[in-house]
VEXDREN-204835 format. One record per residue: residue number from 1; x, y, z of N, C-alpha, C in turn. Coordinates in Angstrom, 1 decimal. Each point is the difference from the previous one (the first is absolute). Last residue first. Example, Ala and Ser with C-alpha at 12.3 -4.5 7.8 and 13.67 -1.06 7.14 Angstrom:
<recs>
REC   num      nxx      nyy      nzz     caxx     cayy     cazz      cxx      cyy      czz
REC     2     12.8     -2.2      7.1      0.9      1.1      0.0     -0.8      1.1      0.8
REC     1      0.3     -5.7     -0.1     -0.9      1.2      0.0      0.9      1.2      0.0
</recs>
This chain:
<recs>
REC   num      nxx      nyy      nzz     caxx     cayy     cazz      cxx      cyy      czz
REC   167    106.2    114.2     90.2      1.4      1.0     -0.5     -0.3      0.6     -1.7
REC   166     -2.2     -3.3      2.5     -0.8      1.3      0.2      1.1      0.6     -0.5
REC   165      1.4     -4.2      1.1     -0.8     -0.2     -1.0     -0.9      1.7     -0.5
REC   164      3.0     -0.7      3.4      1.2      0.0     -1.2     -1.3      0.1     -1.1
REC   163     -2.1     -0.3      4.2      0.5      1.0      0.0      1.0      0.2     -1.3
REC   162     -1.7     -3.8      1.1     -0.9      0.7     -0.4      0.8      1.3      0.0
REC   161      2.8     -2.9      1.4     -0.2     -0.4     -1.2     -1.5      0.9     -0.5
REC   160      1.9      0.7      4.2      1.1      0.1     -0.4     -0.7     -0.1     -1.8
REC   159     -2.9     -2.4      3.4     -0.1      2.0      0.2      1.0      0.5     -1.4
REC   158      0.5     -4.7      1.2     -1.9      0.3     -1.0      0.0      1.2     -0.1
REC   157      4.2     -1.0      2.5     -0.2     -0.6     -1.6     -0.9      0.7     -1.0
REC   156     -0.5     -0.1      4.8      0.7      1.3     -0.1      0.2     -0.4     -1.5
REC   155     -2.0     -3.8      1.5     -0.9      1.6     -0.2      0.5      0.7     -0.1
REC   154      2.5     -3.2      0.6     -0.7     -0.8     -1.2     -0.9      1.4      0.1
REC   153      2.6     -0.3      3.3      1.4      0.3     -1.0     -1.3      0.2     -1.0
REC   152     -1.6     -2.1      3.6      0.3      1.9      0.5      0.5      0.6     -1.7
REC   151     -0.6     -4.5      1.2     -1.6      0.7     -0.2      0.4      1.4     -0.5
REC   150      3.8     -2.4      1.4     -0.1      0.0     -1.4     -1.4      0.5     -0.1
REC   149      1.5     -0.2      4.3      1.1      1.1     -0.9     -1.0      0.3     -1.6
REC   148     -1.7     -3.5      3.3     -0.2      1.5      0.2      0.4      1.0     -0.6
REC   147      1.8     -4.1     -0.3     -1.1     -0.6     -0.6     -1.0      1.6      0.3
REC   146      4.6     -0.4      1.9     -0.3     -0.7     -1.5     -1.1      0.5     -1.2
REC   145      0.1     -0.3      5.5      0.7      1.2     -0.7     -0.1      0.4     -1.6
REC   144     -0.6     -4.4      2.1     -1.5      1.0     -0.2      0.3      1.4      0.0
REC   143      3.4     -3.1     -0.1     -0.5     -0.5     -0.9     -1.7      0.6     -0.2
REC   142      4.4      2.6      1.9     -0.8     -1.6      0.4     -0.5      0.1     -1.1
REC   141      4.4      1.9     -0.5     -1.0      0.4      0.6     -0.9     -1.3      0.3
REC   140      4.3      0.4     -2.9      0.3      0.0      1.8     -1.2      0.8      0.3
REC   139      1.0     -0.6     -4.6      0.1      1.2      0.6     -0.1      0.4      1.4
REC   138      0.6     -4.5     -2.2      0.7      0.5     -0.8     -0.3      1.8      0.9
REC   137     -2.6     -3.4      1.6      1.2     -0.5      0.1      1.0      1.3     -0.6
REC   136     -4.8      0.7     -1.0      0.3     -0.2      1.5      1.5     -0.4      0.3
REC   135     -1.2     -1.4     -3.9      0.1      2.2     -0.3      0.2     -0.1      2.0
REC   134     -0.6     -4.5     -0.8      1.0      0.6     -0.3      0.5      1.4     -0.5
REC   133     -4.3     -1.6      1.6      1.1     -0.7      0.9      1.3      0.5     -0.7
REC   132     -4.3      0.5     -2.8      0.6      1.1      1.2      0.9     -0.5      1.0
REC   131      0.7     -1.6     -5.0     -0.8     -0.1      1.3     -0.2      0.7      1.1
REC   130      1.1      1.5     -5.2      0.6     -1.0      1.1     -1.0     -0.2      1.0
REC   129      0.2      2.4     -4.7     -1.1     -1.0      0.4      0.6     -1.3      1.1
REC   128      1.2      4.2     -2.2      0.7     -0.9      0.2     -0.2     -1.0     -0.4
REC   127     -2.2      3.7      1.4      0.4      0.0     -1.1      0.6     -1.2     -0.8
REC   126      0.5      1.0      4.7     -1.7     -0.5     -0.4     -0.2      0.0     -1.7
REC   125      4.1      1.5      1.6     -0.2     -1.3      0.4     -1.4     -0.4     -0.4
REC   124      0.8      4.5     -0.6      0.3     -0.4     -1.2      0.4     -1.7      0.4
REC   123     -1.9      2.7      3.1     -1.3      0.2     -1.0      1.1     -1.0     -1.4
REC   122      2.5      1.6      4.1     -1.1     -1.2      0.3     -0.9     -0.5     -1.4
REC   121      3.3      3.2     -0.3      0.4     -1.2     -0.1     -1.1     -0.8      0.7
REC   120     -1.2      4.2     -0.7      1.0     -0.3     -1.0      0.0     -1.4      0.4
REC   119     -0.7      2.2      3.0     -1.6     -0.5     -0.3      0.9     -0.3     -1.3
REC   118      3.1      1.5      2.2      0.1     -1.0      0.9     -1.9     -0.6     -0.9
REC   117      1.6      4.2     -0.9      0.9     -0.9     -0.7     -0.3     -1.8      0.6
REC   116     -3.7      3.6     -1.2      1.4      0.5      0.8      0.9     -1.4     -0.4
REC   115     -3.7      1.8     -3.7      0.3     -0.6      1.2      1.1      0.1      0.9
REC   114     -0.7      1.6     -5.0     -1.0      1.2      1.0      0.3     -0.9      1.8
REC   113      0.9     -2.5     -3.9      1.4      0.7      0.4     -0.2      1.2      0.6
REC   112     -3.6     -3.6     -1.5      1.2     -0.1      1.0      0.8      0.8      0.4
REC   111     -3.1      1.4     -3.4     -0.5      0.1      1.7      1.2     -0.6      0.7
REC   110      1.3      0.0     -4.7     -0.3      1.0      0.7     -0.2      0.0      1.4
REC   109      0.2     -3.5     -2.1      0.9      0.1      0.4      0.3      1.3      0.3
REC   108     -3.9     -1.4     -1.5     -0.1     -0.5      1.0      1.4      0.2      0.3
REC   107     -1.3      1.8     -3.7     -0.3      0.8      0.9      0.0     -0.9      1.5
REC   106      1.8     -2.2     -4.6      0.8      1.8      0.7     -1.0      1.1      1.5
REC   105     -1.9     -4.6     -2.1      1.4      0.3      0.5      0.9      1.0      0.6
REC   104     -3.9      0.3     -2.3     -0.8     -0.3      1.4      1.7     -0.4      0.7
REC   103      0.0      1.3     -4.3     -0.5      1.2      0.5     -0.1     -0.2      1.4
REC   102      1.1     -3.7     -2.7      1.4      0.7      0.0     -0.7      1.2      0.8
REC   101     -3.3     -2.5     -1.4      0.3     -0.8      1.2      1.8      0.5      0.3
REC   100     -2.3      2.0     -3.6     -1.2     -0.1      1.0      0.9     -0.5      1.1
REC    99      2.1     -1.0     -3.9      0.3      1.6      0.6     -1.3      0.3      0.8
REC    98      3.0     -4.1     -1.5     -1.7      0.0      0.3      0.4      1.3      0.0
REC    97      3.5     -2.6      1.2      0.4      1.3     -1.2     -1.3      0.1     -0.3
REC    96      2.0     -1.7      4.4     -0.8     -0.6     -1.1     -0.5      0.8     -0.5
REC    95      3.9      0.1      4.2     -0.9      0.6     -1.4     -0.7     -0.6     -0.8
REC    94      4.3     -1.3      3.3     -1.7      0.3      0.3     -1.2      0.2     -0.4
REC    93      4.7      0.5     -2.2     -0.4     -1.9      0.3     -1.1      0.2      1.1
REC    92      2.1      4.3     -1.4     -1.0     -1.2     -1.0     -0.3     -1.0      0.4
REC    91      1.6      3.8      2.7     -0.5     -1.0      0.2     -0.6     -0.6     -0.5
REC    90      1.8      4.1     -0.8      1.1     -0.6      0.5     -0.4     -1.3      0.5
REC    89     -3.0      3.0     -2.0      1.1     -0.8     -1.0      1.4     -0.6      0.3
REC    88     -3.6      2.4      2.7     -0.2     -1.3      0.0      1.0     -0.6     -1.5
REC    87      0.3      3.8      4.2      0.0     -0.3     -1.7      0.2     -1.6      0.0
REC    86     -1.8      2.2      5.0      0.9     -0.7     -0.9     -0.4     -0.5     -1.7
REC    85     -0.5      4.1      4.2     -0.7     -0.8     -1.3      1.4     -0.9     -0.3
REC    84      0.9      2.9      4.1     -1.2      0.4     -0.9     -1.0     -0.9     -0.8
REC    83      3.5      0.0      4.4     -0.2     -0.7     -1.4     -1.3      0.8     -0.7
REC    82      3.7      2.1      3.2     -1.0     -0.6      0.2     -0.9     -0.2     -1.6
REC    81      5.0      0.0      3.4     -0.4     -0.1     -1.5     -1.5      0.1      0.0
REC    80      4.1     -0.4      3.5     -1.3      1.3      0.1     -0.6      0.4     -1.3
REC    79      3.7     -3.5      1.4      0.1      1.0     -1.1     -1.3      1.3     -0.6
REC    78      0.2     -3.7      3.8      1.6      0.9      0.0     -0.1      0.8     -1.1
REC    77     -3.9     -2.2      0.1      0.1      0.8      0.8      1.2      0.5      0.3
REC    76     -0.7     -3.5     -3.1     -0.7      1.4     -0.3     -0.2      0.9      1.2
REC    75      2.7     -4.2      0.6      0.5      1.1     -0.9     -0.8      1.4     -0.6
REC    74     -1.6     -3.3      3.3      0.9      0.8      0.6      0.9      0.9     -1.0
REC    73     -3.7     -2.8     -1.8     -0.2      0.8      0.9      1.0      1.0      1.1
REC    72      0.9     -3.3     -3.2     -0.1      0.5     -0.3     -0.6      1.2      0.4
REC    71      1.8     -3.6      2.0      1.1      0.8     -0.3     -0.6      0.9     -0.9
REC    70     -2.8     -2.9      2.3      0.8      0.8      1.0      0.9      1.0     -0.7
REC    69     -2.2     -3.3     -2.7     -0.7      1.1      0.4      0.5      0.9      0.8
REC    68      2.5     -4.2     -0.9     -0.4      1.4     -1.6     -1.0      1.3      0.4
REC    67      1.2     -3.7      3.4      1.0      0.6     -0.3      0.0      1.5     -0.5
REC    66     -4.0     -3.2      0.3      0.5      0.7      1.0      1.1      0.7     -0.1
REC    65     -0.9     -2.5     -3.1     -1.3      1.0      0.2      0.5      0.7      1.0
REC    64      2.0     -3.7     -0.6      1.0      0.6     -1.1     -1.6      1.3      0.3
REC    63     -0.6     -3.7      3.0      1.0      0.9      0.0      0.7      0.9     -0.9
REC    62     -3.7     -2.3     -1.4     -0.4      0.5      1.2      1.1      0.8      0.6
REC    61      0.8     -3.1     -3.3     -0.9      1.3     -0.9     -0.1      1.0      1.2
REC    60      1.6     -4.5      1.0      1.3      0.9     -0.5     -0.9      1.4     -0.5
REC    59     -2.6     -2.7      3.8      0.5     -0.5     -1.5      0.8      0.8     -0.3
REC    58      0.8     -1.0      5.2     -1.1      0.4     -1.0      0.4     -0.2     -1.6
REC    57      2.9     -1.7      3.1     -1.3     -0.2      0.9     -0.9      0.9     -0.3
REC    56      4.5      0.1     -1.9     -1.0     -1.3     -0.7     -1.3     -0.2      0.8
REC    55      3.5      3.2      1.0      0.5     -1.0      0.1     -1.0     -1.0     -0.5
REC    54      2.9      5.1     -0.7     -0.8     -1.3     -0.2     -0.1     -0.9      0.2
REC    53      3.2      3.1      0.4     -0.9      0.0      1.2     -0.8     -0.8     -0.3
REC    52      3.6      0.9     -3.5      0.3     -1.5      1.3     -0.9      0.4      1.3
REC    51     -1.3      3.1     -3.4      0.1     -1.3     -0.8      0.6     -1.1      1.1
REC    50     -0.2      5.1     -0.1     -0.4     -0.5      1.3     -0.1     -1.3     -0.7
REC    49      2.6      2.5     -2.9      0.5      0.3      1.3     -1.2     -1.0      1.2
REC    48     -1.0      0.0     -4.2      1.1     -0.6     -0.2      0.5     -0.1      1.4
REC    47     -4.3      2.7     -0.5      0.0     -1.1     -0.2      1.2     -1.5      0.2
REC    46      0.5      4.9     -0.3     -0.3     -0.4      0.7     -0.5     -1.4      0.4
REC    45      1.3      1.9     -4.2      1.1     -0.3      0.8     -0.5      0.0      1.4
REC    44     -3.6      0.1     -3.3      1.3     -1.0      0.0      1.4     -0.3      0.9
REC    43     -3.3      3.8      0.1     -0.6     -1.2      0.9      1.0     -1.6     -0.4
REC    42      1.4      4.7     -2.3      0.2      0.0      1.3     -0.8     -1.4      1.1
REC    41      0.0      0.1     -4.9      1.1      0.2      0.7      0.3     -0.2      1.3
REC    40     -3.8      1.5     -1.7     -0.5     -1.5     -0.2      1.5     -0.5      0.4
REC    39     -0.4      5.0     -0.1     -1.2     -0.8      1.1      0.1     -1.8      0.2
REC    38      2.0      2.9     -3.5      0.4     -0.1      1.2     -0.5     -0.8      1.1
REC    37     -2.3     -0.1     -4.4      1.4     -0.6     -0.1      0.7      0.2      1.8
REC    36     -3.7      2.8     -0.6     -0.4     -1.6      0.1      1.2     -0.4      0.1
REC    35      0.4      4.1     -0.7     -0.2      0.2      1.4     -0.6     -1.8      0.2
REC    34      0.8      1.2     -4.5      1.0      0.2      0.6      0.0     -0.4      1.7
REC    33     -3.9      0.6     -2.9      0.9     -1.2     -0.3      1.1     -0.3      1.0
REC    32     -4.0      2.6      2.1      0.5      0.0     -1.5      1.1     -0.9     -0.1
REC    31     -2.9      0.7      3.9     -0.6      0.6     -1.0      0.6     -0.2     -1.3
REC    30     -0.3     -3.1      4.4      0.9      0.8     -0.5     -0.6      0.8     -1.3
REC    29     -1.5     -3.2      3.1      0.6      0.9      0.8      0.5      0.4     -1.0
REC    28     -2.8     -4.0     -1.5     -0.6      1.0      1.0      0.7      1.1      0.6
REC    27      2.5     -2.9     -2.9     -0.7      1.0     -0.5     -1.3      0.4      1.0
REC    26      3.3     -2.6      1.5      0.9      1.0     -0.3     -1.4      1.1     -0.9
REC    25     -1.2     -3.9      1.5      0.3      0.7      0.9      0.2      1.4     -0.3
REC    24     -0.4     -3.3     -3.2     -0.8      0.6      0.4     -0.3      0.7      1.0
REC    23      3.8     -2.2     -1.1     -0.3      0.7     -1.6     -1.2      0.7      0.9
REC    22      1.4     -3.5      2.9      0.8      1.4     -0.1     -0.5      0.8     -1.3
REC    21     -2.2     -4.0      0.0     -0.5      0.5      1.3      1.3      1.2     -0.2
REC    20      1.1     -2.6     -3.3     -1.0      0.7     -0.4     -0.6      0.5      1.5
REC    19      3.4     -2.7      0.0      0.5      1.2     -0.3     -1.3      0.8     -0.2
REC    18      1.1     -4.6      1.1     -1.2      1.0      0.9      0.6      1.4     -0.3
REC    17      2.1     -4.0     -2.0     -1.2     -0.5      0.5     -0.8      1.1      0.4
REC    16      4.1      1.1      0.1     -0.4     -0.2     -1.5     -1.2     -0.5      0.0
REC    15      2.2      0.2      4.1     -0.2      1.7     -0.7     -0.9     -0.5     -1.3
REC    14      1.7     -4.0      1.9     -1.3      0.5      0.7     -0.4      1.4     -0.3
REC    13      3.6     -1.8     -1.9     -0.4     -0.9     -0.3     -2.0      0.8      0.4
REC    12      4.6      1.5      1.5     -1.0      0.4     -1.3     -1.0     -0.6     -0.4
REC    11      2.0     -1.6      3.9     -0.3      1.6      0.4     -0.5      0.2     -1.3
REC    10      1.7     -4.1      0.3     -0.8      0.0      0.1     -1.0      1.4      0.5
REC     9      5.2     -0.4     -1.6     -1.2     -0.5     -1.1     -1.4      0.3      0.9
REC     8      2.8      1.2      3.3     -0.2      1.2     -1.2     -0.6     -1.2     -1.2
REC     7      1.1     -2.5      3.1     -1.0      0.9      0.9     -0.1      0.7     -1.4
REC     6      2.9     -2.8     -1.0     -1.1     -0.4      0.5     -1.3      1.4      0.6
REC     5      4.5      0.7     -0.3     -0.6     -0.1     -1.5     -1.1     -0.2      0.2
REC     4      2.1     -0.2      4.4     -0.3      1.1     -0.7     -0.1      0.1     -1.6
REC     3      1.1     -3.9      1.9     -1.1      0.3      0.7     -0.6      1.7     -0.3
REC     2      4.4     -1.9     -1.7     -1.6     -0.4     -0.8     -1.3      0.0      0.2
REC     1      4.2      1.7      2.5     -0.2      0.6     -1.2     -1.2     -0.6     -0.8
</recs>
C-alpha cells in the first residue's frame, strides 16, 4: 500500500511539474476550449495508465512527450477532427497583450494548425527548444530525419505565413 502512495505522490508531483508541456499540446490539437479540456484528460489518464512503464533511462519530459503526443494525435484522428485555428483566448498564458506581437501570435498559431499532425509535433519540440537527440527520441526518427523534417516544417511555415500575411 505505501509503495503504491508512493508511486501516485510521485506521479503528481511530476504532472505538476510538467503540466504546462500537456497545456500546450493539448493547445496545438484542439480548436476550442472544450475539445482542449478533453484532450488534456484524455493524455492524463494515459499518462497514469503507462506511469509504471517509466523507467528513468530518459528525462521524465521526454517520456511525458511521447505519451502526450501519441495520445493526442491518435485522438485527433479517432475523432476525424480537423483543426482549423486555435482561439487564442484560450491561451492567455502564451499571449503578450502588445497587439503587433498578439497579431504575429495569432498568425503563427494559425500556420501551425494549417500543419499535419506529426510536423505539429516535431515543430512544437523545436519550439521547445529541445535537442535534436531528443525530438528524435520522443518521435522515434533519426536525428538527420529531425534535422530534414524541421528545414522542411520552417519553409512550409515561411509559405503558410506569407500567404496568412496576403490574406
Amino acid at each position: 500500500m505505501n509503495q503504491q502512495r508512493g508511486h501516485k505522490g510521485s506521479f503528481i508531483q511530476l504532472m505538476e511539474a510538467n503540466k504546462g508541456i500537456i497545456h500546450k499540446i493539448c493547445l496545438m490539437y484542439t480548436s476550442n476550449l472544450a475539445d482542449k479540456e478533453d484532450l488534456y484528460q484524455e493524455i492524463c489518464l494515459q499518462l497514469w495508465r503507462s506511469f509504471r512503464s517509466y523507467r528513468s533511462e530518459s528525462k521524465f519530459s521526454t517520456w511525458l512527450y511521447q505519451v502526450a503526443l501519441n495520445t493526442a494525435i491518435s485522438s485527433v484522428r479517432k475523432d476525424r477532427r480537423q483543426v482549423e485555428t486555435v482561439q487564442l483566448d484560450q491561451a492567455e498564458h502564451f499571449v503578450v497583450r502588445d497587439s503587433e506581437r498578439e497579431g504575429m501570435t495569432q498568425m503563427l498559431f494559425k500556420a501551425l494548425s494549417k500543419l499535419n499532425k506529426v510536423d505539429r509535433a516535431i515543430i512544437l519540440l523545436w519550439l521547445e527548444e529541445k535537442e535534436y537527440a531528443e525530438i528524435s527520441e520522443v518521435m522515434g526518427i533519426s536525428q538527420s530525419a529531425v534535422s530534414v523534417r524541421l528545414v522542411r516544417i520552417r519553409e512550409r511555415l515561411k509559405s503558410i505565413m506569407k500567404n496568412l500575411e496576403d490574406e
